[in-house]
mmCIF file of the N, C-alpha and C atoms, coordinates in Angstrom:
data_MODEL
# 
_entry.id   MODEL 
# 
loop_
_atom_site.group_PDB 
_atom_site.id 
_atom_site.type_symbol 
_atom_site.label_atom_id 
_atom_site.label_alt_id 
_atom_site.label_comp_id 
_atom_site.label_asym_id 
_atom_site.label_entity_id 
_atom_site.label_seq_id 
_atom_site.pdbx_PDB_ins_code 
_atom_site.Cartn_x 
_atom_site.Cartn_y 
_atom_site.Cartn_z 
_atom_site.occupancy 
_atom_site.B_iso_or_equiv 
_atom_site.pdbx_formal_charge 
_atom_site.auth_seq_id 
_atom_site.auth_comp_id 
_atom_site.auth_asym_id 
_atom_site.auth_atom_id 
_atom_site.pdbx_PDB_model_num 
ATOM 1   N N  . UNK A 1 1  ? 220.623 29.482 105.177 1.00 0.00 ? 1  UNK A N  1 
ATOM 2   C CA . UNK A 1 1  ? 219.713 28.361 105.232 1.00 0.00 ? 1  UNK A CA 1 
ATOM 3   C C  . UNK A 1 1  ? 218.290 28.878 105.234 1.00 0.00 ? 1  UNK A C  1 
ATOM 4   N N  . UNK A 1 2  ? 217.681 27.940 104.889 1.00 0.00 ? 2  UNK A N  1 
ATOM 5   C CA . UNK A 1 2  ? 216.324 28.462 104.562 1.00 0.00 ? 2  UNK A CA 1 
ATOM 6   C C  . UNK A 1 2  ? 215.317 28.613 105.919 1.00 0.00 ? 2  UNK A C  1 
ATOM 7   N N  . UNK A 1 3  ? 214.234 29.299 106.133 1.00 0.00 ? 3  UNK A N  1 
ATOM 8   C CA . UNK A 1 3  ? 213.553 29.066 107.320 1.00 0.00 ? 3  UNK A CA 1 
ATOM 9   C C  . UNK A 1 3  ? 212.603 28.458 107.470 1.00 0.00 ? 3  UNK A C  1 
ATOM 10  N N  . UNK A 1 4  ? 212.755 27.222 106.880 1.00 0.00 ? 4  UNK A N  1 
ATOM 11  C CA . UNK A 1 4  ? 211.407 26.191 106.768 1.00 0.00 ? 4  UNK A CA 1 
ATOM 12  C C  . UNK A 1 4  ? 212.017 25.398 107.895 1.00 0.00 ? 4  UNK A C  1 
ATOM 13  N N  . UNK A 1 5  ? 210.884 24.583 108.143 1.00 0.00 ? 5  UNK A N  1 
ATOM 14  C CA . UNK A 1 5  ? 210.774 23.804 109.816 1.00 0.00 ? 5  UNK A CA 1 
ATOM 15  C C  . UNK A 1 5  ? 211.022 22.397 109.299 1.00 0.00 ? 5  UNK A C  1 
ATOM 16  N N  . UNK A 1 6  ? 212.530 21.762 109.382 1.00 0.00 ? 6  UNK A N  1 
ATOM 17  C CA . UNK A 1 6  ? 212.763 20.681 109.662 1.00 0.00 ? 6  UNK A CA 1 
ATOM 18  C C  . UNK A 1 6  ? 211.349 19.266 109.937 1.00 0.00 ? 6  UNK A C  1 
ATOM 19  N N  . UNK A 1 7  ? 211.405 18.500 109.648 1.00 0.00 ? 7  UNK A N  1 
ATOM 20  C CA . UNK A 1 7  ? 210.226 17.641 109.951 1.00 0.00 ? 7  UNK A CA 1 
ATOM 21  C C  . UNK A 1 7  ? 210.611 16.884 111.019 1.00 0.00 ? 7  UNK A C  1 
ATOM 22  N N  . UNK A 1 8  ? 209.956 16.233 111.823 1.00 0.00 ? 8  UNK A N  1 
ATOM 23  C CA . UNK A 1 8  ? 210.666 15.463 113.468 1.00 0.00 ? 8  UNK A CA 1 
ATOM 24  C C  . UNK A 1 8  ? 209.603 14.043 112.663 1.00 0.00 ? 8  UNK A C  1 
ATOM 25  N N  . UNK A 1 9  ? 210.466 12.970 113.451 1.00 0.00 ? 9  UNK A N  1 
ATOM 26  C CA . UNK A 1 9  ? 209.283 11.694 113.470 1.00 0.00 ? 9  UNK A CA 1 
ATOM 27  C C  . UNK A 1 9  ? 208.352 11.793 113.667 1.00 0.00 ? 9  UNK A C  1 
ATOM 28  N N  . UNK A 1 10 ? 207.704 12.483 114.975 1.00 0.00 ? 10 UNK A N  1 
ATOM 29  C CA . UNK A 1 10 ? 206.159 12.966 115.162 1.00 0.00 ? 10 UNK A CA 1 
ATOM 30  C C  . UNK A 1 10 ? 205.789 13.502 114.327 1.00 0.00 ? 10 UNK A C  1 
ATOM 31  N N  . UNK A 1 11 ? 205.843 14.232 112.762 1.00 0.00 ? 11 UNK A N  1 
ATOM 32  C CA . UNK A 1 11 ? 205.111 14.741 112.174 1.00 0.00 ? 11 UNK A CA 1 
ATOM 33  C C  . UNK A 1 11 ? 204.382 13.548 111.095 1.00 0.00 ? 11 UNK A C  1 
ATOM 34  N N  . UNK A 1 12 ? 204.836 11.740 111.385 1.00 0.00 ? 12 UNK A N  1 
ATOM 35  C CA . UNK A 1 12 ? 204.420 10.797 110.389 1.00 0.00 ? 12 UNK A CA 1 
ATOM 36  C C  . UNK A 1 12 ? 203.886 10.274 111.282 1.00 0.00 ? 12 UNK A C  1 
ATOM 37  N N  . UNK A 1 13 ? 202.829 9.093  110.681 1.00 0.00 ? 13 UNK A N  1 
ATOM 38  C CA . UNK A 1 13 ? 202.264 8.622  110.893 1.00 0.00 ? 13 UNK A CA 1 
ATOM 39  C C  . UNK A 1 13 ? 202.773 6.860  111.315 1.00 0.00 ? 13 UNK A C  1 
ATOM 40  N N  . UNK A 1 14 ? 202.701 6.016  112.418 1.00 0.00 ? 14 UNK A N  1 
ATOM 41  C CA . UNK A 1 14 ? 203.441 4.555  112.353 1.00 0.00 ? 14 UNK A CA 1 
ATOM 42  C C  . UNK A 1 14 ? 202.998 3.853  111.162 1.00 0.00 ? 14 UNK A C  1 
ATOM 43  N N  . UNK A 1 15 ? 204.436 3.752  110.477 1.00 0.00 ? 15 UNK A N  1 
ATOM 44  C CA . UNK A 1 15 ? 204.542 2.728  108.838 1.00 0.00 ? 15 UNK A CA 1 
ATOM 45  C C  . UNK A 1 15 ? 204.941 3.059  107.800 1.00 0.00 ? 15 UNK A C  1 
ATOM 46  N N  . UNK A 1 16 ? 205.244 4.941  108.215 1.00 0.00 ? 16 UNK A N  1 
ATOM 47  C CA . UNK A 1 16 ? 205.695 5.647  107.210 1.00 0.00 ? 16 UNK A CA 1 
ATOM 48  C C  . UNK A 1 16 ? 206.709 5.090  106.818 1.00 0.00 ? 16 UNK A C  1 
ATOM 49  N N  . UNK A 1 17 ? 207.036 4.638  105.191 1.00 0.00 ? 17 UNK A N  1 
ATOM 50  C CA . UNK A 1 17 ? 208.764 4.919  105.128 1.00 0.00 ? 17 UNK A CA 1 
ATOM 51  C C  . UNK A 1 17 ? 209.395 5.807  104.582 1.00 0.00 ? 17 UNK A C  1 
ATOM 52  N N  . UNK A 1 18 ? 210.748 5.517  104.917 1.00 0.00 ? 18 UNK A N  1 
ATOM 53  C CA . UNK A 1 18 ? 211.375 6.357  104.851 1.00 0.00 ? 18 UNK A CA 1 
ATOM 54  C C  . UNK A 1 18 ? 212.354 6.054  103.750 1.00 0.00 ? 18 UNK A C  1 
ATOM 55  N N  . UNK A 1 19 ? 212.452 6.673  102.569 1.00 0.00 ? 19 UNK A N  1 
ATOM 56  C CA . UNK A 1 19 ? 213.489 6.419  101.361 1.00 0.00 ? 19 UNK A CA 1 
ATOM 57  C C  . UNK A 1 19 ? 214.518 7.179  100.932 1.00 0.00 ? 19 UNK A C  1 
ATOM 58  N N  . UNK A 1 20 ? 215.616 6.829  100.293 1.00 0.00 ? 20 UNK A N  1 
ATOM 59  C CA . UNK A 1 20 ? 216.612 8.020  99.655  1.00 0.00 ? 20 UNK A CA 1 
ATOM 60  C C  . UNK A 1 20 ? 216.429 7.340  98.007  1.00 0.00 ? 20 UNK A C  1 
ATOM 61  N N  . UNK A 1 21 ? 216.268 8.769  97.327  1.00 0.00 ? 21 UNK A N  1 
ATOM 62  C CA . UNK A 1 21 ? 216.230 8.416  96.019  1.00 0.00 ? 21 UNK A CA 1 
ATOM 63  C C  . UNK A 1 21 ? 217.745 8.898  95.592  1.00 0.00 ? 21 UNK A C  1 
ATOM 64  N N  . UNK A 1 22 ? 218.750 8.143  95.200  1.00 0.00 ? 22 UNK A N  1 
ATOM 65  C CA . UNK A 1 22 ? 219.915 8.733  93.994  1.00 0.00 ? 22 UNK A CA 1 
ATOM 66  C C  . UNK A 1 22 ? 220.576 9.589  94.881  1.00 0.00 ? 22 UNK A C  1 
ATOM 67  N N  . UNK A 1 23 ? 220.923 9.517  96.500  1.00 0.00 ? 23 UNK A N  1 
ATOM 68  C CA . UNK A 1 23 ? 221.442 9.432  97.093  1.00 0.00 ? 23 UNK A CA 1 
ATOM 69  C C  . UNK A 1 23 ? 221.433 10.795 97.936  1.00 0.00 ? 23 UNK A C  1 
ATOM 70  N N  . UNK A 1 24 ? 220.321 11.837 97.313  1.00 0.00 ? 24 UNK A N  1 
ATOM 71  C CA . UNK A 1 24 ? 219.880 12.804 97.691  1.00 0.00 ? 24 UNK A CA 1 
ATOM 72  C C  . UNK A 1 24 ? 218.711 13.321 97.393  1.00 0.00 ? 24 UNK A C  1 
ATOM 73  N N  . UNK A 1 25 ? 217.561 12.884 97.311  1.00 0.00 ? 25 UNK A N  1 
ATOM 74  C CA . UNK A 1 25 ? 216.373 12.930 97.045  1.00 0.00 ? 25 UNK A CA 1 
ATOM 75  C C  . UNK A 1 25 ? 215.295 12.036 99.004  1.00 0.00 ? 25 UNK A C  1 
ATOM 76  N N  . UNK A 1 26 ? 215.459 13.266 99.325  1.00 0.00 ? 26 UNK A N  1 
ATOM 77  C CA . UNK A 1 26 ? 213.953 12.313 100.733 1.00 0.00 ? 26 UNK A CA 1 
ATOM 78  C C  . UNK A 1 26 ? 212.811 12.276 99.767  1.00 0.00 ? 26 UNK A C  1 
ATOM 79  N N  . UNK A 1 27 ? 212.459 10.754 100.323 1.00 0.00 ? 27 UNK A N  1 
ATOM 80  C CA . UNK A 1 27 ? 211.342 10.239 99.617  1.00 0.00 ? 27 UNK A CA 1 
ATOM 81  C C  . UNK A 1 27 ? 210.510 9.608  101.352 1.00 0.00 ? 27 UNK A C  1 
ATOM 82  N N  . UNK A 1 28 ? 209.304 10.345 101.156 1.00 0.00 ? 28 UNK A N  1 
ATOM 83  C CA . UNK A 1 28 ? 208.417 9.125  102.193 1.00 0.00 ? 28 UNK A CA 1 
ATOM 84  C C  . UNK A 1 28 ? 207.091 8.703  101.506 1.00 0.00 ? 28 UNK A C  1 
ATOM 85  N N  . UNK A 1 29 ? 206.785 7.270  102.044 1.00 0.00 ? 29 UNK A N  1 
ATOM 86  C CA . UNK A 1 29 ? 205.514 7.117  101.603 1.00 0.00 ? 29 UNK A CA 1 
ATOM 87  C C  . UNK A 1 29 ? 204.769 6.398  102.915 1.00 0.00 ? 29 UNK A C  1 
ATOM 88  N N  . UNK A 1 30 ? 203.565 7.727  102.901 1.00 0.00 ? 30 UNK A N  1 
ATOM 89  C CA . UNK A 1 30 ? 202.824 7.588  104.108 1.00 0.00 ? 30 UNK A CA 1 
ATOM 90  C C  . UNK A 1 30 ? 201.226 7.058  103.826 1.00 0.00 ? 30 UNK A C  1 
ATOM 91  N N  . UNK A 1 31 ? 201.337 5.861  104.815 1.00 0.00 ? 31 UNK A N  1 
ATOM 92  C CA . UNK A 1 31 ? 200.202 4.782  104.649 1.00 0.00 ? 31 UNK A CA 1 
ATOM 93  C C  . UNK A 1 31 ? 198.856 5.698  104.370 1.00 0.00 ? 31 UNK A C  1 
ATOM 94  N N  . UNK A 1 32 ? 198.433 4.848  103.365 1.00 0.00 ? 32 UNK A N  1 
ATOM 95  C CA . UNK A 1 32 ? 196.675 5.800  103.161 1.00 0.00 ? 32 UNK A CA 1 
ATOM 96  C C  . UNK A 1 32 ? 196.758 7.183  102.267 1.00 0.00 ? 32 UNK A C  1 
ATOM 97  N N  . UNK A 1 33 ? 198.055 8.022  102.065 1.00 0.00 ? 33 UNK A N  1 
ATOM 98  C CA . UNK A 1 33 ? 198.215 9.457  101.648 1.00 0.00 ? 33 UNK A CA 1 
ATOM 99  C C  . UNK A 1 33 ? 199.388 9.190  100.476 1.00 0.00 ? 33 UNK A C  1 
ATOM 100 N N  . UNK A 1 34 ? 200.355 7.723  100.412 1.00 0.00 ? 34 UNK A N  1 
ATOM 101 C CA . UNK A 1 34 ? 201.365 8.544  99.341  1.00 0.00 ? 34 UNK A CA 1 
ATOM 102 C C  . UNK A 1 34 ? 202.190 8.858  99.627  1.00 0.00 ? 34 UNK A C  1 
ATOM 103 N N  . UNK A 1 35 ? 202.743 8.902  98.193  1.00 0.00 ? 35 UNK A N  1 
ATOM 104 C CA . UNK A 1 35 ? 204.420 9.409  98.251  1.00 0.00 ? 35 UNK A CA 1 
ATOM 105 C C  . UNK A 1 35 ? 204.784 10.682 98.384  1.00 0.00 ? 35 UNK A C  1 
ATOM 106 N N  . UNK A 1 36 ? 205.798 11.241 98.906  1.00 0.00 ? 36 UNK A N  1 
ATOM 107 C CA . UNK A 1 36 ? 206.185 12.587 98.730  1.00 0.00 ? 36 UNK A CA 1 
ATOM 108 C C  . UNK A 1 36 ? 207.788 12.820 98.717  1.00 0.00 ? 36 UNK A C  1 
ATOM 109 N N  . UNK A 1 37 ? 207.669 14.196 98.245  1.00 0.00 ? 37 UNK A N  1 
ATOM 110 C CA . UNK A 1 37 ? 208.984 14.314 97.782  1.00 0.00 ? 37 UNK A CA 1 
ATOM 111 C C  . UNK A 1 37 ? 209.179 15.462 98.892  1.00 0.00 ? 37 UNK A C  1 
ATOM 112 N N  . UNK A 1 38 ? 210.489 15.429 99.291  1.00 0.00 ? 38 UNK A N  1 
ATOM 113 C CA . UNK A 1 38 ? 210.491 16.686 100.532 1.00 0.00 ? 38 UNK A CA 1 
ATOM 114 C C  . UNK A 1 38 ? 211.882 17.341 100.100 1.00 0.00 ? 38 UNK A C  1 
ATOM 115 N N  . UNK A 1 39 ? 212.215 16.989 99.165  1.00 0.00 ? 39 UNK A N  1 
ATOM 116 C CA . UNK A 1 39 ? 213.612 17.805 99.133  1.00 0.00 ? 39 UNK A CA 1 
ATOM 117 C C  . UNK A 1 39 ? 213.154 19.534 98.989  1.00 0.00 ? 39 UNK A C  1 
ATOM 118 N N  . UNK A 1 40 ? 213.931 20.446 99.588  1.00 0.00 ? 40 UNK A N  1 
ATOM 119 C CA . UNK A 1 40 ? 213.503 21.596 99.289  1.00 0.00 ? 40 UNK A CA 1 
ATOM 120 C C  . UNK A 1 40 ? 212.947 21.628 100.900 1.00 0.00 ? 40 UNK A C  1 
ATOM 121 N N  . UNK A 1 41 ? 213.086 20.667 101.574 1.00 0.00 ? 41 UNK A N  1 
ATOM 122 C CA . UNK A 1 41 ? 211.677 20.864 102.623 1.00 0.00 ? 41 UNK A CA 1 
ATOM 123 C C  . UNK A 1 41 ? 210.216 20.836 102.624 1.00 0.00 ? 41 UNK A C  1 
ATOM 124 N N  . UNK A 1 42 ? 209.485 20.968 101.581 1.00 0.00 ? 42 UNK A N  1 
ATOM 125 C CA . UNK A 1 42 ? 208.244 21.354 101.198 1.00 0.00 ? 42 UNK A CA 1 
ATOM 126 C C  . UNK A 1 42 ? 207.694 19.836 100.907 1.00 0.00 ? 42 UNK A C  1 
ATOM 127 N N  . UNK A 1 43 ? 206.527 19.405 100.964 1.00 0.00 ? 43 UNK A N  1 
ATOM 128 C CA . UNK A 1 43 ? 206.108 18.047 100.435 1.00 0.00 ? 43 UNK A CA 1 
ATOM 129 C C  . UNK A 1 43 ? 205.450 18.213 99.412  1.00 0.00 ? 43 UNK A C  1 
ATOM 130 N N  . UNK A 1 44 ? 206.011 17.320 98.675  1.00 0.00 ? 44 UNK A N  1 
ATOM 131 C CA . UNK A 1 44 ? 205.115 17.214 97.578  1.00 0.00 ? 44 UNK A CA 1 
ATOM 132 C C  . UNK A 1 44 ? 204.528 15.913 96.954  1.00 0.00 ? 44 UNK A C  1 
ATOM 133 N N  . UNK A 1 45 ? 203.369 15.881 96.016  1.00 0.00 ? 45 UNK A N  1 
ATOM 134 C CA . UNK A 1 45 ? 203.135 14.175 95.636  1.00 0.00 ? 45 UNK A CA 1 
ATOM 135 C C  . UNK A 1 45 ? 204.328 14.136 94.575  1.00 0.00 ? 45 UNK A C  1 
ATOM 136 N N  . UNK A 1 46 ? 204.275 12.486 94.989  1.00 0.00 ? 46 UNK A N  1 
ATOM 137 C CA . UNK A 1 46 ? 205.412 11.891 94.177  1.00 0.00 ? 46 UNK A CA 1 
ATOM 138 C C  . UNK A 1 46 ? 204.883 10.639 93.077  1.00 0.00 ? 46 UNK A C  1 
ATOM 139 N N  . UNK A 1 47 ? 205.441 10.441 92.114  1.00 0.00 ? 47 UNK A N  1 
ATOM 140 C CA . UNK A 1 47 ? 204.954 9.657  91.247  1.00 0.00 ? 47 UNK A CA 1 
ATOM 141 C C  . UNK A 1 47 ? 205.752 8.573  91.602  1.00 0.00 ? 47 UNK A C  1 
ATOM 142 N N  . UNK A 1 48 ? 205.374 7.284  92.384  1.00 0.00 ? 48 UNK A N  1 
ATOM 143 C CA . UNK A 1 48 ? 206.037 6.394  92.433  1.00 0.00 ? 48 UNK A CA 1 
ATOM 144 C C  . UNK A 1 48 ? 206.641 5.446  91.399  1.00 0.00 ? 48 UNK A C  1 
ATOM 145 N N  . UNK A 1 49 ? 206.328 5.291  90.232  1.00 0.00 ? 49 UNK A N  1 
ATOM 146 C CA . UNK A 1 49 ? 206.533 5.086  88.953  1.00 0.00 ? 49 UNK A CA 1 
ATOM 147 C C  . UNK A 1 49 ? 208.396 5.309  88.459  1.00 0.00 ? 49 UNK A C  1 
ATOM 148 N N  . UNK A 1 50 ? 208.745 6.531  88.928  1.00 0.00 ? 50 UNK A N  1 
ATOM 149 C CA . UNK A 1 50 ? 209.946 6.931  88.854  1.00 0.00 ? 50 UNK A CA 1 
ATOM 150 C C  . UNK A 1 50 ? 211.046 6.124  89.904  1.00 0.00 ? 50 UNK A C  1 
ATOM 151 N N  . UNK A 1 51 ? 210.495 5.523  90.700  1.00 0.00 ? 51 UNK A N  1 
ATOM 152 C CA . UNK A 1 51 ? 211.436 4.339  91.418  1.00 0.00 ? 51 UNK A CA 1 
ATOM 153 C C  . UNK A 1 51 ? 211.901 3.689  90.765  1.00 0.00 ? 51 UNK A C  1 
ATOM 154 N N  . UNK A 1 52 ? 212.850 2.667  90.462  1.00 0.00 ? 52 UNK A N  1 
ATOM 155 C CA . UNK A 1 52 ? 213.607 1.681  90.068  1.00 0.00 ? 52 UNK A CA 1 
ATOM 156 C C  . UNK A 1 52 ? 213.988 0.808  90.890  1.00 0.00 ? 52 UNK A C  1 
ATOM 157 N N  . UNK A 1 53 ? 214.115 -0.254 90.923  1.00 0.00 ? 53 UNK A N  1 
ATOM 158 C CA . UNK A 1 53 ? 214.590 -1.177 91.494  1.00 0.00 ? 53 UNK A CA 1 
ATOM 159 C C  . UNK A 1 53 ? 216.452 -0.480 91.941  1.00 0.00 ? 53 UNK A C  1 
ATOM 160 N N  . UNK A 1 54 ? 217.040 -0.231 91.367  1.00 0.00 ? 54 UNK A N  1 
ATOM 161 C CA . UNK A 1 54 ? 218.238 0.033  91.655  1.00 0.00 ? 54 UNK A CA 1 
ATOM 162 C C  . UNK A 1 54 ? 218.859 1.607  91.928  1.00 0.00 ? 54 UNK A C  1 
ATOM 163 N N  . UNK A 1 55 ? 217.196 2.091  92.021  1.00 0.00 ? 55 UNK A N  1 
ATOM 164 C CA . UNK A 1 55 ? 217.991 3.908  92.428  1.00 0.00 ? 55 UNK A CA 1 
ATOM 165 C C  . UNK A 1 55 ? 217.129 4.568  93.484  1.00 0.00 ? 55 UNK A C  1 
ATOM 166 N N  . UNK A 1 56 ? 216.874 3.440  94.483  1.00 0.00 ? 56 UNK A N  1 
ATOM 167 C CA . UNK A 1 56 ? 216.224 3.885  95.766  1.00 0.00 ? 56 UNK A CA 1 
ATOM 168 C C  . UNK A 1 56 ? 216.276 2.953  96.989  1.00 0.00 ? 56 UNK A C  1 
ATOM 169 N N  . UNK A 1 57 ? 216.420 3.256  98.251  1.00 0.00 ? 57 UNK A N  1 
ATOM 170 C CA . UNK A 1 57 ? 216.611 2.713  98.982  1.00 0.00 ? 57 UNK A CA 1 
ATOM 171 C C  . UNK A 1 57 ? 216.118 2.977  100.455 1.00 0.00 ? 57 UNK A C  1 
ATOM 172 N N  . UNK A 1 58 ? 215.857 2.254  101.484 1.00 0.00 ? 58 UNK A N  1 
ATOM 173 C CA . UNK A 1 58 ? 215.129 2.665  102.562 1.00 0.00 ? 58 UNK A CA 1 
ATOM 174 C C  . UNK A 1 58 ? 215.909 2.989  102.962 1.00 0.00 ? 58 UNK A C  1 
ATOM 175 N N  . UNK A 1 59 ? 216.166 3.837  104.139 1.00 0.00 ? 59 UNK A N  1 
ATOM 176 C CA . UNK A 1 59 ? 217.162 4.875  105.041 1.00 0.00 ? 59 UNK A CA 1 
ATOM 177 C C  . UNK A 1 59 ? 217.143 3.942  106.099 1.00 0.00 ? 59 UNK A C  1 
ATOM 178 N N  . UNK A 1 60 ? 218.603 4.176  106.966 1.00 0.00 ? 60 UNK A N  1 
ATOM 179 C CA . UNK A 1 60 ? 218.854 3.243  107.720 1.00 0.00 ? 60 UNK A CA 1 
ATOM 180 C C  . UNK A 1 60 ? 217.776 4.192  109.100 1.00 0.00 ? 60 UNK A C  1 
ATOM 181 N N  . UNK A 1 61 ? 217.422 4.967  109.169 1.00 0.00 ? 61 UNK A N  1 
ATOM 182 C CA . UNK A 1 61 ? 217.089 5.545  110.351 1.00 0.00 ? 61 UNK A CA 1 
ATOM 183 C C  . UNK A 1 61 ? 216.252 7.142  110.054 1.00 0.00 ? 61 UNK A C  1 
ATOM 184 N N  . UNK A 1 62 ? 215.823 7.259  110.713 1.00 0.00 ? 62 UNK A N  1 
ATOM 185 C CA . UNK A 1 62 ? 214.500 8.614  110.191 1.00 0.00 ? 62 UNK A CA 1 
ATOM 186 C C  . UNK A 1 62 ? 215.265 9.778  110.233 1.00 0.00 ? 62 UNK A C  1 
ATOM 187 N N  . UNK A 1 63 ? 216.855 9.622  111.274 1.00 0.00 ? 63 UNK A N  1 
ATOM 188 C CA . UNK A 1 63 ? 217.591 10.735 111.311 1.00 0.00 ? 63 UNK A CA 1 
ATOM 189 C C  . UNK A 1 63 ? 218.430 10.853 110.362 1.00 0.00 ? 63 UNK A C  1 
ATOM 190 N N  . UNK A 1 64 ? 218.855 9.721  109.428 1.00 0.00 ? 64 UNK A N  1 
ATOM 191 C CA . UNK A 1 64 ? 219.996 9.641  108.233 1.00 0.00 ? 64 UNK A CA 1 
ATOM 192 C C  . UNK A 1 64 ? 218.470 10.625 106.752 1.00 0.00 ? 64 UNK A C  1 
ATOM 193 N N  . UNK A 1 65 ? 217.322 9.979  106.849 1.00 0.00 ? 65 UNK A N  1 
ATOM 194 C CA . UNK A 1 65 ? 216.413 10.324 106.044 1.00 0.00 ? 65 UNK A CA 1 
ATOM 195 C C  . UNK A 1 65 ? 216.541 12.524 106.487 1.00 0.00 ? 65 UNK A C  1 
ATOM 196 N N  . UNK A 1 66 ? 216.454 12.780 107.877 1.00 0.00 ? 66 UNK A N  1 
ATOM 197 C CA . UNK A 1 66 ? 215.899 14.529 107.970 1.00 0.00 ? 66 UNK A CA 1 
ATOM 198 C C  . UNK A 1 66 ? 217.246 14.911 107.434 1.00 0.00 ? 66 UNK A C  1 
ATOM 199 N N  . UNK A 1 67 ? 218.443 14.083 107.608 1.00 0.00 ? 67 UNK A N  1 
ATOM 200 C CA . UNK A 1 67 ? 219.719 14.648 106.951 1.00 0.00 ? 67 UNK A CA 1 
ATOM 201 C C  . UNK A 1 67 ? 219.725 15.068 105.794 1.00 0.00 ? 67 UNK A C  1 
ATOM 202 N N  . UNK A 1 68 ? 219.237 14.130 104.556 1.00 0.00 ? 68 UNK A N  1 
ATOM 203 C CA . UNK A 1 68 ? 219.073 14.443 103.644 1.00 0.00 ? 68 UNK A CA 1 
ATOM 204 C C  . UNK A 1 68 ? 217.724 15.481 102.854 1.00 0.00 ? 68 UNK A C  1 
ATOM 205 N N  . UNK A 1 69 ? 217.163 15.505 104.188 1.00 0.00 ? 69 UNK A N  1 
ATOM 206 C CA . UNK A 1 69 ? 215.850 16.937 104.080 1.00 0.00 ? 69 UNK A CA 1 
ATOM 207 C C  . UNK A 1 69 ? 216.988 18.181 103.905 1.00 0.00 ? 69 UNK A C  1 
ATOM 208 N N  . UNK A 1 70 ? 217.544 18.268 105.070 1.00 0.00 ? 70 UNK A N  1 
ATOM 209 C CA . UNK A 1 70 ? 218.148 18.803 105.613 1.00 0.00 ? 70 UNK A CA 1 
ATOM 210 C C  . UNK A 1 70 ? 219.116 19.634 104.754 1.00 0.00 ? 70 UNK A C  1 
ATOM 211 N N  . UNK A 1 71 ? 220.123 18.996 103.992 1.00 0.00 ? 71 UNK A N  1 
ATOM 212 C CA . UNK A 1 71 ? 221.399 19.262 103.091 1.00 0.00 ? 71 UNK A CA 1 
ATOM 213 C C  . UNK A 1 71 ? 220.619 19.938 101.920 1.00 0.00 ? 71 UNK A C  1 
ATOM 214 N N  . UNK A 1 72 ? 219.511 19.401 101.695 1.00 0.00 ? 72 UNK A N  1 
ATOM 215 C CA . UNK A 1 72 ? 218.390 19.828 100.202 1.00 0.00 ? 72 UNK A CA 1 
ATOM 216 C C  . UNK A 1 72 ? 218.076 21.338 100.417 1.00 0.00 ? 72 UNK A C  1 
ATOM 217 N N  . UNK A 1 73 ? 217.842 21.776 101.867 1.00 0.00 ? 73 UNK A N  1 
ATOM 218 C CA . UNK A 1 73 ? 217.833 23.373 102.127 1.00 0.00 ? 73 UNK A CA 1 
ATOM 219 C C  . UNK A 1 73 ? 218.822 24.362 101.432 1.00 0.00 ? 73 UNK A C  1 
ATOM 220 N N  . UNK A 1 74 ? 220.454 23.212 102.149 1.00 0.00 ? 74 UNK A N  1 
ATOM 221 C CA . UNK A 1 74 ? 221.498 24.235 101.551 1.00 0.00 ? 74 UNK A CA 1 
ATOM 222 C C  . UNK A 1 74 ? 221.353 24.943 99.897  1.00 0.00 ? 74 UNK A C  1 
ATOM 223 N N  . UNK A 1 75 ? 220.803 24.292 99.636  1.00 0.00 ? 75 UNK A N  1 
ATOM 224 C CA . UNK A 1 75 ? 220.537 24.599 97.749  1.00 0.00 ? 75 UNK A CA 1 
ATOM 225 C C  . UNK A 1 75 ? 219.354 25.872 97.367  1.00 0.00 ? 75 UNK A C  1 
ATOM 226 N N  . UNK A 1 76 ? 218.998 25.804 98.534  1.00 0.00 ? 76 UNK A N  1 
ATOM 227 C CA . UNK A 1 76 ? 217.868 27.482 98.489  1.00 0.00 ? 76 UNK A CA 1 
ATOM 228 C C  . UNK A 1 76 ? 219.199 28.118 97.907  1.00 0.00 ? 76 UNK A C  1 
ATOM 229 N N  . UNK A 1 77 ? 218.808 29.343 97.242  1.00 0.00 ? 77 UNK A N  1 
ATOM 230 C CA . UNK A 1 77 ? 219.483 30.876 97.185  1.00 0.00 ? 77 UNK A CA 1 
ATOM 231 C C  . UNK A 1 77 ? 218.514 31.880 97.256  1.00 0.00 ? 77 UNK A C  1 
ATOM 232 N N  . UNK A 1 78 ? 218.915 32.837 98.027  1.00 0.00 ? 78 UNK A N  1 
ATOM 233 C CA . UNK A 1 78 ? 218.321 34.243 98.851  1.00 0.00 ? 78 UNK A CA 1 
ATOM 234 C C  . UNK A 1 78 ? 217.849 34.617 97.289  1.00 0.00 ? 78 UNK A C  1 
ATOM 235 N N  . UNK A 1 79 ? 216.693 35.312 97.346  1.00 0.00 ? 79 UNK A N  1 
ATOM 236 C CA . UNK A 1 79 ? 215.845 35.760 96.798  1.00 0.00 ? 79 UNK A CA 1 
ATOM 237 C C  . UNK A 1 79 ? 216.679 37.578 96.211  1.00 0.00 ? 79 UNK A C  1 
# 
């Protein structure tokens, strides 16, 4: 697993949401700053444009959302 630092709720801001894109993609979009993409762990901007009505969805809970941070690590490979 990789040694990047998990994100906790305290690292957002109140209003952030929280999204799953295509059923493994963390998506947040934080008030005033934007979308980001965190799979990999890392944030990045996100082009909200690439949403669809039918291939994204809000996460039932901020801990179902770090899960899917989370599983996106397993996909590192050692250097």
């Amino acid at each position: 697993m990789s040694d990047k630092r998990l994100p906790t709720a305290a690292d957002f801001p109140p209003g952030t949401e929280f999204v799953i894109k295509e059923f493994d993609v963390p998506l947040v979009c934080i008030p005033g700053k934007g979308w980001f993409n965190w799979f990999g762990g890392t944030p990045r901007p996100y082009d909200v444009h690439f949403l669809k009505v039918d291939n994204n969805w809000n996460a039932d809970s901020f801990e179902e959302w770090v899960a899917i941070v989370k599983d996106s690590l397993k996909d590192d490979k050692p250097a």
